[in-house]
N, CA and C atoms as a LAMMPS dump frame, in Angstrom:
ITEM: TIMESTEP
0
ITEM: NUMBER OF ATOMS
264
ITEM: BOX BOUNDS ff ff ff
-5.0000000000000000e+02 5.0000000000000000e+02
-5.0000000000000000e+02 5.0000000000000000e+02
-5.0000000000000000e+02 5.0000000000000000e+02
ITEM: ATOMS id mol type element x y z
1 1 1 N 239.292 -460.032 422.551
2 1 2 C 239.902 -459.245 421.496
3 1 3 C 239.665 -457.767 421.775
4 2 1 N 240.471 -457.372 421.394
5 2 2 C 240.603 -455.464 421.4
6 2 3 C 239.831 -455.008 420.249
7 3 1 N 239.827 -454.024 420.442
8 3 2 C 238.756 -453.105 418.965
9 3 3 C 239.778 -452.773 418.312
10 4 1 N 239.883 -452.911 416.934
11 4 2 C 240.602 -452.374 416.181
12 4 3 C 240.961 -450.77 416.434
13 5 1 N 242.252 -450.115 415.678
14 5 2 C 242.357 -448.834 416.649
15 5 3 C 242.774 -448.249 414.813
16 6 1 N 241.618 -447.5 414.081
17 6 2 C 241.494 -447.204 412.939
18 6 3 C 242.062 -445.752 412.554
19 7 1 N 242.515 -444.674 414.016
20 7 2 C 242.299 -443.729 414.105
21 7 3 C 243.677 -443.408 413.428
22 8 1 N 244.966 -444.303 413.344
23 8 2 C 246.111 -444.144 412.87
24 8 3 C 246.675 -445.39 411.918
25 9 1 N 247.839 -444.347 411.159
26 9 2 C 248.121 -445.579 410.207
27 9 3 C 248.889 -446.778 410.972
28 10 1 N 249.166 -447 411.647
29 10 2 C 249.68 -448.356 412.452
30 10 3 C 248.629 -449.225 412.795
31 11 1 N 247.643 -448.593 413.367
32 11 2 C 246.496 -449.032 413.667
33 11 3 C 245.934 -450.14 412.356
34 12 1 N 245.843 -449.208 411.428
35 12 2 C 245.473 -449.563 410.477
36 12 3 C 246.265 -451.01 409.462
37 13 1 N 247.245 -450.73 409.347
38 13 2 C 248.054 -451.383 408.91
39 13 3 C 248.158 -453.206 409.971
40 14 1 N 248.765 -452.464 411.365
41 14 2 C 248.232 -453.374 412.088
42 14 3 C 246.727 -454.836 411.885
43 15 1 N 245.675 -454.014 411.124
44 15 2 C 244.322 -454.795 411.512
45 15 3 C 244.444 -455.158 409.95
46 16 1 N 244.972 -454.972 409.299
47 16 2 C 245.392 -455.701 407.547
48 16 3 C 246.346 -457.041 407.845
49 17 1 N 247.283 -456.742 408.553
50 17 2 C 248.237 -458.105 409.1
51 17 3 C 246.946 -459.329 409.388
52 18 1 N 246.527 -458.477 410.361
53 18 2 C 245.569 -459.215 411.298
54 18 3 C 244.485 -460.309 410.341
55 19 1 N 244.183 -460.014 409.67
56 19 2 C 242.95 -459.513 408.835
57 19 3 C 243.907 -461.03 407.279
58 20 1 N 244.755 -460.773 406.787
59 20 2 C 245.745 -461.296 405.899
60 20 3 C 245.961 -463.06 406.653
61 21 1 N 245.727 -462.873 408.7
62 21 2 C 246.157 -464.282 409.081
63 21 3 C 244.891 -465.121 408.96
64 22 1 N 243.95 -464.425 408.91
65 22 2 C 242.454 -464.956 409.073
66 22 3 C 242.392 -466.28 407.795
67 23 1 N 242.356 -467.441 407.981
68 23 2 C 242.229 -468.157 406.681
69 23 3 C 243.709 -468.627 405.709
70 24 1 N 244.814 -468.135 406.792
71 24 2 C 245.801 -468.519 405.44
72 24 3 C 246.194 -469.71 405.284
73 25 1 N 245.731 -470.742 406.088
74 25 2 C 245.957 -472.071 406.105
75 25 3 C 245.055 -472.685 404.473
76 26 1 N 243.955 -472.207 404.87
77 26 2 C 242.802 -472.464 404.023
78 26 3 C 243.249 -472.185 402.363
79 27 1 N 243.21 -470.92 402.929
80 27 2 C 244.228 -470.382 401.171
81 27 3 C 245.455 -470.691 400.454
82 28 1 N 246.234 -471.146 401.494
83 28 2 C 247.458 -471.897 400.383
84 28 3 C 247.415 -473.326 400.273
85 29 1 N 246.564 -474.159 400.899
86 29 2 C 246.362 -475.034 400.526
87 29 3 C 245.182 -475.102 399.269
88 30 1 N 244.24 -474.499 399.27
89 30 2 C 243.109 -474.519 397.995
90 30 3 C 244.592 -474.085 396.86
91 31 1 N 245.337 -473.019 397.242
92 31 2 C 246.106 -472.375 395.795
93 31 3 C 247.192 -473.363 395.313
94 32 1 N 247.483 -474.335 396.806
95 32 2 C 248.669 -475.605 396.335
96 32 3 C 247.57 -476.46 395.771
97 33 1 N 246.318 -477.11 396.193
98 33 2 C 245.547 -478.028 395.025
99 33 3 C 245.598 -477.088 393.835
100 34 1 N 245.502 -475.688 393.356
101 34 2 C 244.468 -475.64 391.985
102 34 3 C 246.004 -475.508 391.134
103 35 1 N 246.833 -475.183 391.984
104 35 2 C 248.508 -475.601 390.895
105 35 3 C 248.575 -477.088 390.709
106 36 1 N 247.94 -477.908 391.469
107 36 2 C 248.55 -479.729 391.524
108 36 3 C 247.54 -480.136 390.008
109 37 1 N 246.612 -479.102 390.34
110 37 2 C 245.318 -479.453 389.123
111 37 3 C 245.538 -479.168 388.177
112 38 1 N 246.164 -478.148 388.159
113 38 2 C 246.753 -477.503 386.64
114 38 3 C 247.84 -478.396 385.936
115 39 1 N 248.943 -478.755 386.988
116 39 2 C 249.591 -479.638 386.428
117 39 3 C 249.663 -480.52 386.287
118 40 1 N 248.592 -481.47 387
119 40 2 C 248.051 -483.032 386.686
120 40 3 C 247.035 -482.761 385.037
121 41 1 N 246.52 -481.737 384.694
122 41 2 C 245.097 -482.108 383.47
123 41 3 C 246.56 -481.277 382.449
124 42 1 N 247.764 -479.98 382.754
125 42 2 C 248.059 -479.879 381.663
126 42 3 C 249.361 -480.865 381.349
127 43 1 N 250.189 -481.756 382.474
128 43 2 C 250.826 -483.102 382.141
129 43 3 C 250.651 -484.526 381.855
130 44 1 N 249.17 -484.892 381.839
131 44 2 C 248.436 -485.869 381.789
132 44 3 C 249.01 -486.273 380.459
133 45 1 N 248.774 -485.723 379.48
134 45 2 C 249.534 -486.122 378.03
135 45 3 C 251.058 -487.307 377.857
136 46 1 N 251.409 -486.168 378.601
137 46 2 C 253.307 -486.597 378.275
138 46 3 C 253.174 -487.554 379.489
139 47 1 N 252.761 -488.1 380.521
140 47 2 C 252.765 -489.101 381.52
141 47 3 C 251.911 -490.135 381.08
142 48 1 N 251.004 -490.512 379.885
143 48 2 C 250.655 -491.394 379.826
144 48 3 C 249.338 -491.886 380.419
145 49 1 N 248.991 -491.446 381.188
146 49 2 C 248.102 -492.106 381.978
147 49 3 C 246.591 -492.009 381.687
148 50 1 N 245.985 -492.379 382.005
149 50 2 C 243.676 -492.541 381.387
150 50 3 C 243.175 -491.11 382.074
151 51 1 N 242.84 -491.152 380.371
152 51 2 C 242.156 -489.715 380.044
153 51 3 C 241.24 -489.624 381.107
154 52 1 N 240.223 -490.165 381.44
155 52 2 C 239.345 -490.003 381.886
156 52 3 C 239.634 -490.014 383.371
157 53 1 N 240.63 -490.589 383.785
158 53 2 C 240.926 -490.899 385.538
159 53 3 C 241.729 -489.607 385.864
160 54 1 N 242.804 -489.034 384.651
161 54 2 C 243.13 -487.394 384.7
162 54 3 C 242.559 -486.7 385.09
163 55 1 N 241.643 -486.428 383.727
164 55 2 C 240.583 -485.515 383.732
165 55 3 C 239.956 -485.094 385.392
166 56 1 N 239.109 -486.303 385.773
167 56 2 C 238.548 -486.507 387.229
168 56 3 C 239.184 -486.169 388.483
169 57 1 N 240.397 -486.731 388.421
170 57 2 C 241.329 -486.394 389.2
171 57 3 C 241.685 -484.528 389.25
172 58 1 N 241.709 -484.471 388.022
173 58 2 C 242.095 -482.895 388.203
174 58 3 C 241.278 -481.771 388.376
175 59 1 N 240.072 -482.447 387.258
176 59 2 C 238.864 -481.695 387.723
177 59 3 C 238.882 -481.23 389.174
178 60 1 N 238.497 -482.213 390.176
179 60 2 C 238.557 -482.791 391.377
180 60 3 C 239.201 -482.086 392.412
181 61 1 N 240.502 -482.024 392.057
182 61 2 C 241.499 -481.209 392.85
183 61 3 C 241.163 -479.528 392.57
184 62 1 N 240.586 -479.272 391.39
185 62 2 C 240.709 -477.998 391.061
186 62 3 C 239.215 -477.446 391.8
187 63 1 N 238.103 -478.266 392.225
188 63 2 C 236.919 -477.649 392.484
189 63 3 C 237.726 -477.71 393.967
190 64 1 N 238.174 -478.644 394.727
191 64 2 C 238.262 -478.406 396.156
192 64 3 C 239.206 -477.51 396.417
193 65 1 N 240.1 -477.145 395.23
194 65 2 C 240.896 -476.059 395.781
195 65 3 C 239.98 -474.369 395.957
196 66 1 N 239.076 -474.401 395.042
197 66 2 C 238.051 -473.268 394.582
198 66 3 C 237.264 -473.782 396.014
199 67 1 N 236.73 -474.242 396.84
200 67 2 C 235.931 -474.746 397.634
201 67 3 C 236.815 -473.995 398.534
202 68 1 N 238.006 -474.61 399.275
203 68 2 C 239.194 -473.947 400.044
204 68 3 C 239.343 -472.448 400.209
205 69 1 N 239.286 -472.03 398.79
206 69 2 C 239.577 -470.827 398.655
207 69 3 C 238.153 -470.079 399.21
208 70 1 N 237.215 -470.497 398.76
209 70 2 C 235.906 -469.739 398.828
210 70 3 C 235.791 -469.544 400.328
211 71 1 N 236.177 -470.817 400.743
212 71 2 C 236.107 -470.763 402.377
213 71 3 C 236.925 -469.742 403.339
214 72 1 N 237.946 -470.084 402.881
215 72 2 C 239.161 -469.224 403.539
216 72 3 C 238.177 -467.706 403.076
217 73 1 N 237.45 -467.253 402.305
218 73 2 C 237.21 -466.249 402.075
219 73 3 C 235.933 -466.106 402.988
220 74 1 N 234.477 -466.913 403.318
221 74 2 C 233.837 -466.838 404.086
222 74 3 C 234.341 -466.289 405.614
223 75 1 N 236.149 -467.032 405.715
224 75 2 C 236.006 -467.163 407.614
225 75 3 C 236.647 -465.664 407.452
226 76 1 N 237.33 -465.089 406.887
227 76 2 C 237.738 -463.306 406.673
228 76 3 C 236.583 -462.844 406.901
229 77 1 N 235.528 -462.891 406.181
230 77 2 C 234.31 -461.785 406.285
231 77 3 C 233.885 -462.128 407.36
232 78 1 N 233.612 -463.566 408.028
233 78 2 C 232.913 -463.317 409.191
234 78 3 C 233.816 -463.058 410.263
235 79 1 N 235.279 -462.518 410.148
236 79 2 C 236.247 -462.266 411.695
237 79 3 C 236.061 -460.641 411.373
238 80 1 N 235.964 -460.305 410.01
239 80 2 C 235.437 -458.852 409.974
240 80 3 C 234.479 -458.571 410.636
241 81 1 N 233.629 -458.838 410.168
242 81 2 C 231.803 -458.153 410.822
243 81 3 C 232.115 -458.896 412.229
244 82 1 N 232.671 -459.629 413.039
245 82 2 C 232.659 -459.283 414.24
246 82 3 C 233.827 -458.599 414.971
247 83 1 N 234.88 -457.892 414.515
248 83 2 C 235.579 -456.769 414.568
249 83 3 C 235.131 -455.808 414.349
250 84 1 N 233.931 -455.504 413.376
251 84 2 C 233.505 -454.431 413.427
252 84 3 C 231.994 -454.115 414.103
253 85 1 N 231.291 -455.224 414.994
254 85 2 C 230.349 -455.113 415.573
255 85 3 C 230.77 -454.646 416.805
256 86 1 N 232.588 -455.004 417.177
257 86 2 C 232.811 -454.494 418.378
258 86 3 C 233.129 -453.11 418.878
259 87 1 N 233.162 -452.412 417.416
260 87 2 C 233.483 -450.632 417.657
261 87 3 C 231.988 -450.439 418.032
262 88 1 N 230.368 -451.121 417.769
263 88 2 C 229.658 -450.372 417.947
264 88 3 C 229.292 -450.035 419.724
């Protein structure tokens, strides 16, 4: 990898792209579970189905999407700090 090149706005802009690809797998899948979660615990009603197997189910989907997300957010910070260990 190249050193980021901070000195101009292309540069800059450039290492935000960069920076935006880090994790996006991670992140729209946690943000497609915590929508599936939302709409499994707030349609559970009108579909009929056991309160309690809902509930779980959605619960469920909604922590691993928060899990996903958290992650996708861990692997950003650590492609940062070693992008930026390489200007030193």
């Amino acid at each position: 990898m190249t050193r980021p090149d901070f000195s101009s706005d292309e540069g800059v802009r450039a290492y935000r792209v960069e920076l935006r690809s880090v994790g996006r797998k991670q992140r729209l899948a946690g943000f497609a579970l915590i929508v599936l979660a939302v709409a499994i615990l707030w349609g559970a009603p009108q579909l009929g189905l056991e309160p309690r197997l809902v509930q779980t189910l959605g619960y469920g989907a909604l922590a691993g999407g928060w899990v996903l997300m958290i992650y996708a957010i861990f692997l950003r910070t650590q492609h940062h700090r070693r992008r930026l260990r390489e200007i030193e």
